[in-house]
Biotite code that builds the C-alpha atoms (Angstrom):
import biotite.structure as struc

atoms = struc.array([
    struc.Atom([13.516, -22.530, -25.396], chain_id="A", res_id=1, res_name="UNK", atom_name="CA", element="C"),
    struc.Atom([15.730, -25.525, -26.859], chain_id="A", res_id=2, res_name="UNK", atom_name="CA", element="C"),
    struc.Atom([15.949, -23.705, -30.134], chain_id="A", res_id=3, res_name="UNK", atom_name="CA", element="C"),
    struc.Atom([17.613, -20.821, -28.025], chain_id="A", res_id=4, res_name="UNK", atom_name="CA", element="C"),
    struc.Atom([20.645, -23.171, -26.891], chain_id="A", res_id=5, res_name="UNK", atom_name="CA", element="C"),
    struc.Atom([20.559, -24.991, -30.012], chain_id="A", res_id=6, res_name="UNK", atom_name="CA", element="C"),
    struc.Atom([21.172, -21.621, -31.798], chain_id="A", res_id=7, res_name="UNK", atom_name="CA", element="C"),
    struc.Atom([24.028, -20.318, -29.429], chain_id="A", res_id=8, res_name="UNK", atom_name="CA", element="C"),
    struc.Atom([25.588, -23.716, -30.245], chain_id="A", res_id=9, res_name="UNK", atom_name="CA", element="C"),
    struc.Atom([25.407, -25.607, -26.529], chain_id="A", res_id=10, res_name="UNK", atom_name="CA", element="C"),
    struc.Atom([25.457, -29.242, -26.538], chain_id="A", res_id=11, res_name="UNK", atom_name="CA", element="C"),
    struc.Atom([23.231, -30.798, -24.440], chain_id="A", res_id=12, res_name="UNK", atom_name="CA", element="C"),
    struc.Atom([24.929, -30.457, -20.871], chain_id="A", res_id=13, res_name="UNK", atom_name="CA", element="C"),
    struc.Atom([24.565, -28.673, -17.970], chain_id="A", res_id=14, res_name="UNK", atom_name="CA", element="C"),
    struc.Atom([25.076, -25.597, -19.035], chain_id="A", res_id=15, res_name="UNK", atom_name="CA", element="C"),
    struc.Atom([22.582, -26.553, -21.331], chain_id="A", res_id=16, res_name="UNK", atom_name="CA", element="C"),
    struc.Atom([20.576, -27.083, -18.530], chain_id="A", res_id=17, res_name="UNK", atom_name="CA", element="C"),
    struc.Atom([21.338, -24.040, -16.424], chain_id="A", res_id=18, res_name="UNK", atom_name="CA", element="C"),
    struc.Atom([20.804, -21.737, -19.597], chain_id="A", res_id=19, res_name="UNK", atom_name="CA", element="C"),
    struc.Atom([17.178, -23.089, -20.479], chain_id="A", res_id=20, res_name="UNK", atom_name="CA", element="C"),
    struc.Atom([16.587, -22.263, -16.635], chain_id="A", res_id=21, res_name="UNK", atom_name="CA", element="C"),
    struc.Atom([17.998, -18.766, -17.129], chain_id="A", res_id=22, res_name="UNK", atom_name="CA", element="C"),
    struc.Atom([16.108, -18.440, -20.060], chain_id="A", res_id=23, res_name="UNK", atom_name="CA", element="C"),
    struc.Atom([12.562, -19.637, -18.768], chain_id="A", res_id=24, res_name="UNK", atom_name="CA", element="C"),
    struc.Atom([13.255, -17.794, -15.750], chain_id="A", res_id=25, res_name="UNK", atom_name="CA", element="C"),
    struc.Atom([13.600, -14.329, -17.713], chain_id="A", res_id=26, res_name="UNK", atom_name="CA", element="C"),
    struc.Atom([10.811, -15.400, -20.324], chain_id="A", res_id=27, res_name="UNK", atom_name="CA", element="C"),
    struc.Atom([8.687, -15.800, -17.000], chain_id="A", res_id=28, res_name="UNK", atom_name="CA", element="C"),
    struc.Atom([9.551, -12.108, -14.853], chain_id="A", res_id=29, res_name="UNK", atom_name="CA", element="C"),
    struc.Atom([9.483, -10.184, -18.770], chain_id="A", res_id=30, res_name="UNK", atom_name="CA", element="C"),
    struc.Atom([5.934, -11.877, -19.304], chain_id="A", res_id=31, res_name="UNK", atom_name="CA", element="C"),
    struc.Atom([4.907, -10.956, -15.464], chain_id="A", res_id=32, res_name="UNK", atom_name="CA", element="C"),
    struc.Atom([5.882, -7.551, -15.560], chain_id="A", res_id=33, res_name="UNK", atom_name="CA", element="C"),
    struc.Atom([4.282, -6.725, -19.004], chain_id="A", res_id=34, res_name="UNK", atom_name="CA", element="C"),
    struc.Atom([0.846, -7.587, -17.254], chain_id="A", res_id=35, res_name="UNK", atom_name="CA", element="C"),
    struc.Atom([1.892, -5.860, -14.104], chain_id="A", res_id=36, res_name="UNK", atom_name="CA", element="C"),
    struc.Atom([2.362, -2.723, -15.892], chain_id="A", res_id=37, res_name="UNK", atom_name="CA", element="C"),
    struc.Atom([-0.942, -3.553, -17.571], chain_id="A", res_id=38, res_name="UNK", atom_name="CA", element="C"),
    struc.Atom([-2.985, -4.006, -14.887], chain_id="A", res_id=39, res_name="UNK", atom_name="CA", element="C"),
    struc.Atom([-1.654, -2.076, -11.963], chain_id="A", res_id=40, res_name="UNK", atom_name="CA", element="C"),
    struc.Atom([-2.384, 2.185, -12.424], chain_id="A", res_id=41, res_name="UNK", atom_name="CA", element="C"),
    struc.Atom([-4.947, 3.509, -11.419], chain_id="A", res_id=42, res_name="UNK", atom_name="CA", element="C"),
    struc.Atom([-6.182, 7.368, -12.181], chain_id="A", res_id=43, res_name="UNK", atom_name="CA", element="C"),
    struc.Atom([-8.422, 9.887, -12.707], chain_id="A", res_id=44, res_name="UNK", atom_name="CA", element="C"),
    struc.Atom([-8.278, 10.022, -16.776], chain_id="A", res_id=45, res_name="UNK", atom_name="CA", element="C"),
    struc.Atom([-9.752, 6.229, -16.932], chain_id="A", res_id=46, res_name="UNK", atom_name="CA", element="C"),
    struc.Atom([-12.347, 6.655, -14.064], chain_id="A", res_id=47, res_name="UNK", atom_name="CA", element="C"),
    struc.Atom([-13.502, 9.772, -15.662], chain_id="A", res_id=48, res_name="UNK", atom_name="CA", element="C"),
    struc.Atom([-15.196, 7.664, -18.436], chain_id="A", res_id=49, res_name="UNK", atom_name="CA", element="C"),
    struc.Atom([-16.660, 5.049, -16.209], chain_id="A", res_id=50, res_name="UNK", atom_name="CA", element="C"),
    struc.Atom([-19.465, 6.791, -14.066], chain_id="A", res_id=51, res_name="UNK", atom_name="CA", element="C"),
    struc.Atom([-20.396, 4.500, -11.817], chain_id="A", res_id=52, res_name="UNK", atom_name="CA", element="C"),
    struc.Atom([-16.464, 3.454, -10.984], chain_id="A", res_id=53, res_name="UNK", atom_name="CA", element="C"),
    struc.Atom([-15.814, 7.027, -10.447], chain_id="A", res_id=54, res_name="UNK", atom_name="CA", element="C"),
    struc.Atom([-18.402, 6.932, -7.652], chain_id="A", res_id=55, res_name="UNK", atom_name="CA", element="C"),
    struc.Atom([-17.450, 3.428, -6.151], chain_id="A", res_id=56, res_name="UNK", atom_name="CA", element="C"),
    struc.Atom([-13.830, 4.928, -5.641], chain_id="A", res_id=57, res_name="UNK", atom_name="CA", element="C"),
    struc.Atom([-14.562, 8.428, -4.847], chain_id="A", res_id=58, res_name="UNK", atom_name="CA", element="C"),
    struc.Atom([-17.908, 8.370, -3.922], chain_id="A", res_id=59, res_name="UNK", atom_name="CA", element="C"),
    struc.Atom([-18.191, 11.797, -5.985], chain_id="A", res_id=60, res_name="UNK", atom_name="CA", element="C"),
    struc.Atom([-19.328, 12.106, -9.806], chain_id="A", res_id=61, res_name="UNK", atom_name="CA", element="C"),
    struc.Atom([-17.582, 13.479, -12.369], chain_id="A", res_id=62, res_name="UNK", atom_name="CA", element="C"),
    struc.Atom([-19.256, 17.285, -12.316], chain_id="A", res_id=63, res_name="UNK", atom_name="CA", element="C"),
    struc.Atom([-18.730, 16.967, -8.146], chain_id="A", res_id=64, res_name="UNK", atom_name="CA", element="C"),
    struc.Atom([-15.043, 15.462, -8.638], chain_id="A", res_id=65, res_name="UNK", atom_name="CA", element="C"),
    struc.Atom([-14.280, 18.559, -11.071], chain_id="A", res_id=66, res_name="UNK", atom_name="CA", element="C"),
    struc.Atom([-15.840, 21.255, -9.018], chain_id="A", res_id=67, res_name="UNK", atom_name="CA", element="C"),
    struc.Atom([-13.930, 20.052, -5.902], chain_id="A", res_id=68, res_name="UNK", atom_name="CA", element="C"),
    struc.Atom([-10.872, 19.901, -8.125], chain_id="A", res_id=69, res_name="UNK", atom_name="CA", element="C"),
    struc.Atom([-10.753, 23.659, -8.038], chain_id="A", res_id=70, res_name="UNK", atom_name="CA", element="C"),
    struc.Atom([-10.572, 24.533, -4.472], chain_id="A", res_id=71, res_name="UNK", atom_name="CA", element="C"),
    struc.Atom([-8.070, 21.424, -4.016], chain_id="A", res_id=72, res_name="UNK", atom_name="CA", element="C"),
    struc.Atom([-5.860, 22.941, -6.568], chain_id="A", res_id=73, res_name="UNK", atom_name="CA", element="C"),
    struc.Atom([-6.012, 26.445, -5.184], chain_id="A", res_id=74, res_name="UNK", atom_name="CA", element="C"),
    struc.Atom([-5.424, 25.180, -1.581], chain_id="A", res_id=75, res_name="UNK", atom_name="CA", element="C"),
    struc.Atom([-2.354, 22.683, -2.555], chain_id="A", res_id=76, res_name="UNK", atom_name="CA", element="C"),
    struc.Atom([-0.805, 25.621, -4.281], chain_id="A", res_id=77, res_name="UNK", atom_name="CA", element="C"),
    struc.Atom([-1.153, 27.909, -1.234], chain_id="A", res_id=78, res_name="UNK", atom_name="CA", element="C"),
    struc.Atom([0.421, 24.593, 1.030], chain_id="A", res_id=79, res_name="UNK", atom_name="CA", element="C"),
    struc.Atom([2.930, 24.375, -1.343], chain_id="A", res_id=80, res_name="UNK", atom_name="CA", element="C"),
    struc.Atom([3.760, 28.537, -1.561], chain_id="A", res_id=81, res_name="UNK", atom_name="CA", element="C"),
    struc.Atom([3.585, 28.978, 2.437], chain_id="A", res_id=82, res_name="UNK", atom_name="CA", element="C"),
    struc.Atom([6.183, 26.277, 2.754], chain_id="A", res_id=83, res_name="UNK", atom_name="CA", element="C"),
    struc.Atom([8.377, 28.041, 0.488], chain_id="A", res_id=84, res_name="UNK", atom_name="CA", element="C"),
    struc.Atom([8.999, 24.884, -1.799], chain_id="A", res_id=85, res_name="UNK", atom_name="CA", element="C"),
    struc.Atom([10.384, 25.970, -5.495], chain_id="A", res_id=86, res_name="UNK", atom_name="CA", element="C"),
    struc.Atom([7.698, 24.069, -7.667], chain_id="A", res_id=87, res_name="UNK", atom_name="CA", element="C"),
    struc.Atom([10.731, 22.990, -10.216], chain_id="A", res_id=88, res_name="UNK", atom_name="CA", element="C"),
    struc.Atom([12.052, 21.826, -6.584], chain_id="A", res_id=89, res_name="UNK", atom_name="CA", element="C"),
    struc.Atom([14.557, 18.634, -6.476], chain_id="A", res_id=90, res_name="UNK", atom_name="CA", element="C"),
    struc.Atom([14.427, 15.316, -5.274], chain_id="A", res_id=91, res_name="UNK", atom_name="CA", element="C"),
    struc.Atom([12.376, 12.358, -7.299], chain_id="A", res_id=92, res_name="UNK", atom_name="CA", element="C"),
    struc.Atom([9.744, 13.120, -9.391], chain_id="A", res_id=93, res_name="UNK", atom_name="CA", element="C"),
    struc.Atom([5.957, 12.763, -8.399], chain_id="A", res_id=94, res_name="UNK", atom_name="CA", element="C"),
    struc.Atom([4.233, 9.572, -9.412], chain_id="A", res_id=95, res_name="UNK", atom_name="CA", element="C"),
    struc.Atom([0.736, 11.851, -9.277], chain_id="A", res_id=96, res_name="UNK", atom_name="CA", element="C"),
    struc.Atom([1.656, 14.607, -11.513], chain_id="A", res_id=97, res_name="UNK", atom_name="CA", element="C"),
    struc.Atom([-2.125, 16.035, -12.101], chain_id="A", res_id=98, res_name="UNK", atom_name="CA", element="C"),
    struc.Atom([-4.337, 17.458, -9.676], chain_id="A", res_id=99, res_name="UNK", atom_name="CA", element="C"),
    struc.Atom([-6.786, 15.456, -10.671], chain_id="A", res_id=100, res_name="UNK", atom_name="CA", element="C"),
    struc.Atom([-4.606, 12.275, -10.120], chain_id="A", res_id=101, res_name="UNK", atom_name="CA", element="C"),
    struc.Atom([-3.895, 14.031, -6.788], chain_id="A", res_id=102, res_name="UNK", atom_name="CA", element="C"),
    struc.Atom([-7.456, 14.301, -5.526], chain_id="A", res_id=103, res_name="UNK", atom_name="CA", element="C"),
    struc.Atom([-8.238, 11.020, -6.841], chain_id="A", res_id=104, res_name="UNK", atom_name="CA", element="C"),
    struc.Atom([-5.744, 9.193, -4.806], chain_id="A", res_id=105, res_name="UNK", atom_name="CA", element="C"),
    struc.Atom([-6.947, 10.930, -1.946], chain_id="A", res_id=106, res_name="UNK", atom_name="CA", element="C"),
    struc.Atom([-10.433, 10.107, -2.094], chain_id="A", res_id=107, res_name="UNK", atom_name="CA", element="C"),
    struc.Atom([-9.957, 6.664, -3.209], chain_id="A", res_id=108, res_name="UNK", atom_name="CA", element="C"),
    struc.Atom([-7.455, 6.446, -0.294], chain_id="A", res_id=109, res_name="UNK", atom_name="CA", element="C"),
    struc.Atom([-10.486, 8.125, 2.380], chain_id="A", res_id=110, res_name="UNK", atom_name="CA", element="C"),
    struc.Atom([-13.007, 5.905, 0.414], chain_id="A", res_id=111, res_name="UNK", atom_name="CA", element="C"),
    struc.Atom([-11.430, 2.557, 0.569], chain_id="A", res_id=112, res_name="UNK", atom_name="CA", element="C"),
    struc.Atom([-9.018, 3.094, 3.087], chain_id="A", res_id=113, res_name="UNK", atom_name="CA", element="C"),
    struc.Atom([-6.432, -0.092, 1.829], chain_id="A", res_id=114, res_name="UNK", atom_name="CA", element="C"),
    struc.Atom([-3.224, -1.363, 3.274], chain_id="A", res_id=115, res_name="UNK", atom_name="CA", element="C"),
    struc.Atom([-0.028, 1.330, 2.284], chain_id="A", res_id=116, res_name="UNK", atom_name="CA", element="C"),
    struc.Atom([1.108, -1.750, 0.314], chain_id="A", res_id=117, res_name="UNK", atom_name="CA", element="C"),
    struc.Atom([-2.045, -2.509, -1.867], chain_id="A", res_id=118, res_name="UNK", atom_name="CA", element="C"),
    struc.Atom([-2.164, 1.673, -2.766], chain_id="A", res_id=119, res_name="UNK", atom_name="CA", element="C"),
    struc.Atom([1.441, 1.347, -3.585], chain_id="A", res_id=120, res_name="UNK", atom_name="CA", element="C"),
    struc.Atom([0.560, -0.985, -5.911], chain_id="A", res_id=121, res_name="UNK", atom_name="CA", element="C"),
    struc.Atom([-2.404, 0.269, -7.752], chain_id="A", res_id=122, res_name="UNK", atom_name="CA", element="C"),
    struc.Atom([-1.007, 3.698, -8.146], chain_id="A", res_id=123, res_name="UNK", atom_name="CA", element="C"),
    struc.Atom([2.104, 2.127, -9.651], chain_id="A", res_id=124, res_name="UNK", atom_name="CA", element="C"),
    struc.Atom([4.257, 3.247, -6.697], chain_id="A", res_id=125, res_name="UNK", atom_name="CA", element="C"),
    struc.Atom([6.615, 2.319, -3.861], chain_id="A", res_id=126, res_name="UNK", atom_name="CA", element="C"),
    struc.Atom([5.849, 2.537, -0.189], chain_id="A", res_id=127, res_name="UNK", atom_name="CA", element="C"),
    struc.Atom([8.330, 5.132, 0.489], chain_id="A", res_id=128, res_name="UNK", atom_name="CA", element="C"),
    struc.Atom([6.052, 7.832, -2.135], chain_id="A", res_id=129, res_name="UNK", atom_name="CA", element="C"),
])
């Protein structure tokens, strides 16, 4: 990072000092949160190719995960029609935006049964979703 101050043309002082911080403090969170992102979502599309990880988390494979599919997506759509919700609706938008990602949070959720903050986490959410 001394090539960085030595560019912007700071003398060796300590602002010098402060800035390298600054700098190796941002190099650090950008570097973090490029492997967080990497590393943190889970769903259905990348289980779907890995049999036995599909079963581990669901404990369903993939011809029983797509059969149940169905029937969850004709009984969510009933939920959400006798509540009256618009489907455009307002509000934020949904993290899970396939039925399949849908059921698969909800069987890894019954399956594992983790802390709210751990899900949160490897669905590449916040608590309050």
């Amino acid at each position: 990072m001394p090539w960085a101050c030595h560019w912007l043309g700071i003398a060796e002082t300590k602002l010098h000092n402060r800035l390298y911080r600054k700098l190796k403090i941002k190099y650090f969170l950008l570097k973090n949160y490029i492997i967080y992102i990497v590393m943190s979502i889970l769903n259905y599309k990348d289980a779907k190719g890995k049999p036995a990880a599909l079963i581990a988390m669901t404990s369903l494979n993939r011809n029983e995960f797509e059969k149940l599919c169905i029937y969850f997506c004709d009984a969510w759509n009933a939920k959400i029609e006798s509540e009256g919700r618009d489907p455009s609706g307002c509000g934020r938008k949904p993290r899970l935006t396939t039925m399949e990602d849908k059921l698969f949070f909800i069987l890894f959720y019954l399956k594992t049964y983790p802390l709210q903050e751990v899900i949160a986490h490897l669905f590449d959410m916040s608590q309050s979703q």
